[in-house]
C-alpha positions as CSV (number, residue, x, y, z in Angstrom):
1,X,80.1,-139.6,172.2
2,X,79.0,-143.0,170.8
3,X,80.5,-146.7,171.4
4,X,79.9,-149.8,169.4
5,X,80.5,-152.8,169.3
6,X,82.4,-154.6,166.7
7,X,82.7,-158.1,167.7
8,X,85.4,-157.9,170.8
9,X,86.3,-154.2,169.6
10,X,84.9,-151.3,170.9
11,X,85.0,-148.1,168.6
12,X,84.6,-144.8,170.2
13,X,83.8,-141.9,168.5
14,X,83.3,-138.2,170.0
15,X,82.9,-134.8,168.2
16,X,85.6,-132.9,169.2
17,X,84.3,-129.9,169.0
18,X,81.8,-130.8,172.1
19,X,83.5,-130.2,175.2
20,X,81.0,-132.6,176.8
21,X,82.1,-135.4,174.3
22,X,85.9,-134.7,174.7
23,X,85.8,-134.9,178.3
24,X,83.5,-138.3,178.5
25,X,85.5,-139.6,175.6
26,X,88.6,-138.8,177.7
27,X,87.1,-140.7,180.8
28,X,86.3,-143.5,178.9
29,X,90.1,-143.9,177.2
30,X,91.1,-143.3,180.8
31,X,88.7,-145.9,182.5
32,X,89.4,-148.6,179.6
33,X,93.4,-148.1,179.4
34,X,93.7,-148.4,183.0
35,X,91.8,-151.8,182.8
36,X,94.3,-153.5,180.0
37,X,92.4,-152.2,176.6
38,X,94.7,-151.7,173.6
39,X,93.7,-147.9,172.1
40,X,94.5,-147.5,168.4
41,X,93.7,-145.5,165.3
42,X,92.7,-147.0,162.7
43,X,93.5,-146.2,158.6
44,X,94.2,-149.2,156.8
45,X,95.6,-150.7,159.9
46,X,95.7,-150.3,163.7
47,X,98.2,-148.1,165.1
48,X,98.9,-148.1,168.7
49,X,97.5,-144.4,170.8
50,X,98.8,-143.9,174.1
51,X,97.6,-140.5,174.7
52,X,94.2,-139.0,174.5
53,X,93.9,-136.1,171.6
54,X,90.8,-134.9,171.3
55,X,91.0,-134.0,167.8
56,X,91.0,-137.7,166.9
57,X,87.4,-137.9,166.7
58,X,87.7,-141.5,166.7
59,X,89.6,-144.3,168.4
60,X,89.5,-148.0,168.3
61,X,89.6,-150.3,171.7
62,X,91.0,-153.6,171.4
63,X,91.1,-156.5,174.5
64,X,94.7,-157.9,175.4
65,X,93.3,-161.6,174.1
66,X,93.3,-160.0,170.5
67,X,96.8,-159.3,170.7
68,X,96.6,-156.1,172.7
């Protein structure tokens, strides 16, 4: 599992055939969620995720002050 920073965005990405990375990826949708962050996927814009799927591979983490 990595995180980066992109400005006030946080992207997450995991391989999802690791258990280890699903489950800390999981934790940290969980952990973030709970404290008011906006999960998304992103294509050619940002689409609202409200539940974790570990086949994702990838999600996008966005603060309420963006418009989250």
């Amino acid at each position: 599992m990595q995180t980066l920073r992109v400005g006030s965005r946080i992207r997450l990405t995991w391989e999802s055939s690791s258990r280890r990375d699903v489950n800390e990826a999981r934790e940290f949708f969980s952990r973030h969620t709970r404290q008011g962050w906006l999960a998304a996927r992103r294509n050619s814009e940002y689409k609202r995720v409200l539940e974790f799927n570990p086949e994702h591979g990838e999600l996008w983490f966005i603060p309420l002050s963006e418009g989250g």
